[in-house]
N, C-alpha and C positions, 0 to 999 in steps of 0.2 A: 640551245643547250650545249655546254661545252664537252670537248673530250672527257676532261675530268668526270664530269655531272652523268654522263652516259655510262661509264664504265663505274660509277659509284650504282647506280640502277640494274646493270647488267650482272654484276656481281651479287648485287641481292637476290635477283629473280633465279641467278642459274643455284645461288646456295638452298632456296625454297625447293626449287625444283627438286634437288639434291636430296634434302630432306624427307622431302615427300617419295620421292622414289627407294631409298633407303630404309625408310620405314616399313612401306610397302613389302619389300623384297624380306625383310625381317619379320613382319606376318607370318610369310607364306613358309619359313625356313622354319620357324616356330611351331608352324601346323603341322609341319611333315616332322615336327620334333631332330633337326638333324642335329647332330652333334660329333665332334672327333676331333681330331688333329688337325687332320687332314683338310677339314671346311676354314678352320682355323688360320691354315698358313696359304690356304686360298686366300680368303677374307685379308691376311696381310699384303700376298700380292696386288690383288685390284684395288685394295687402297692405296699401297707405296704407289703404283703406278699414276691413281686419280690424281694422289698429292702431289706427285711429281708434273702431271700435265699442267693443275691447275696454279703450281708455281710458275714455272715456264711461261705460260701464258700471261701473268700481273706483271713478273720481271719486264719481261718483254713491252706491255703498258706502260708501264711504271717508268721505262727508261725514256720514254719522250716526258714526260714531266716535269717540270720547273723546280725552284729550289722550294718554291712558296706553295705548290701542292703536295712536293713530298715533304714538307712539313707539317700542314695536315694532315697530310695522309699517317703520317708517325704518331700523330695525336690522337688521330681517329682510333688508331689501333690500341692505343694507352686504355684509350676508353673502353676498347672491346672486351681488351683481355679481363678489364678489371669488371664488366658486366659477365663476362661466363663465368666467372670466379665467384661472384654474387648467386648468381644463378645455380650453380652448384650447390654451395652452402644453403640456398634457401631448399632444393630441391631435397637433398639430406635430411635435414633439420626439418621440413614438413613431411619429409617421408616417416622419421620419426615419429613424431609428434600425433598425426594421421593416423596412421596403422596401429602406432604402440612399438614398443621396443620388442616385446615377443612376437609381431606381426613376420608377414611374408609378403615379400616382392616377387611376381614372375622374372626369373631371370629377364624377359624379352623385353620388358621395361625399360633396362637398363640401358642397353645401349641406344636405343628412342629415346634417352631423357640424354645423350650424349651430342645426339644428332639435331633436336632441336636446342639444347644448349649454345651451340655450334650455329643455328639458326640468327638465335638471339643476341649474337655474338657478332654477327654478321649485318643487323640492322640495325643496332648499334653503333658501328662505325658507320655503315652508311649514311644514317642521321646525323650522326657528329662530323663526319667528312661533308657531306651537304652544306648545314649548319655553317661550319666555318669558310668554307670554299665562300657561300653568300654572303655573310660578314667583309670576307677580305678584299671581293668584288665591289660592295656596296663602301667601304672604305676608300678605295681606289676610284671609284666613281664618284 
């Protein structure tokens, strides 16, 4: 398994991970009902920070890669954005449709159907990053 192929797998599992740990923590904040400003502009800190580690971290990957994986890997992402984009719209639109338009969503929903959006988004590309990486190998061979 190559550089690539590993950190296409590593990248899914730590986003699942993510997920599921994100979710979790949003239960529990749900239960205890908290709400304010203050959770708020925490909640922005440790994500700016997440975002900023787990870019740091790709960059850093990403710069030993060839012209022909980070063109994949550009493709992959084409793919992704346009699958969480799908994913949304359908999420919306069946929330609608579901409930009814007079319905109610728990708030707590909401950002769980952002998180796994985010999910889908992410195995997505790594199926389509796979996908071609295999094609361009089995070409070359």
């Amino acid at each position: 398994m190559s550089k690539f192929e590993k950190h296409a797998w590593v990248a899914l599992v730590a986003m699942g991970v993510m997920v599921l740990y994100l979710s979790l923590v949003l239960h529990s904040l749900a239960k205890k009902n908290v709400q304010g400003a203050d959770f708020v502009v925490i909640m922005i800190v440790i994500g700016g920070v997440g975002a900023a580690l787990w870019t740091a971290i790709e960059r850093r990957i990403e710069a030993g890669y060839d012209e022909r994986e980070k063109k994949i890997l550009s493709k992959a992402f084409k793919w992704a954005a346009i699958a969480f984009f799908g994913y949304v719209l359908v999420m919306a639109w069946s929330a609608f449709f579901i409930i009814g338009g007079g319905g109610v969503i728990r708030v707590v929903h909401l950002p769980v159907f952002s998180f796994v959006g985010l999910f889908v988004s992410q195995l997505v590309q790594t199926a389509t990053a796979l996908t071609l990486y295999n094609m361009s190998e089995s070409d070359d061979g």
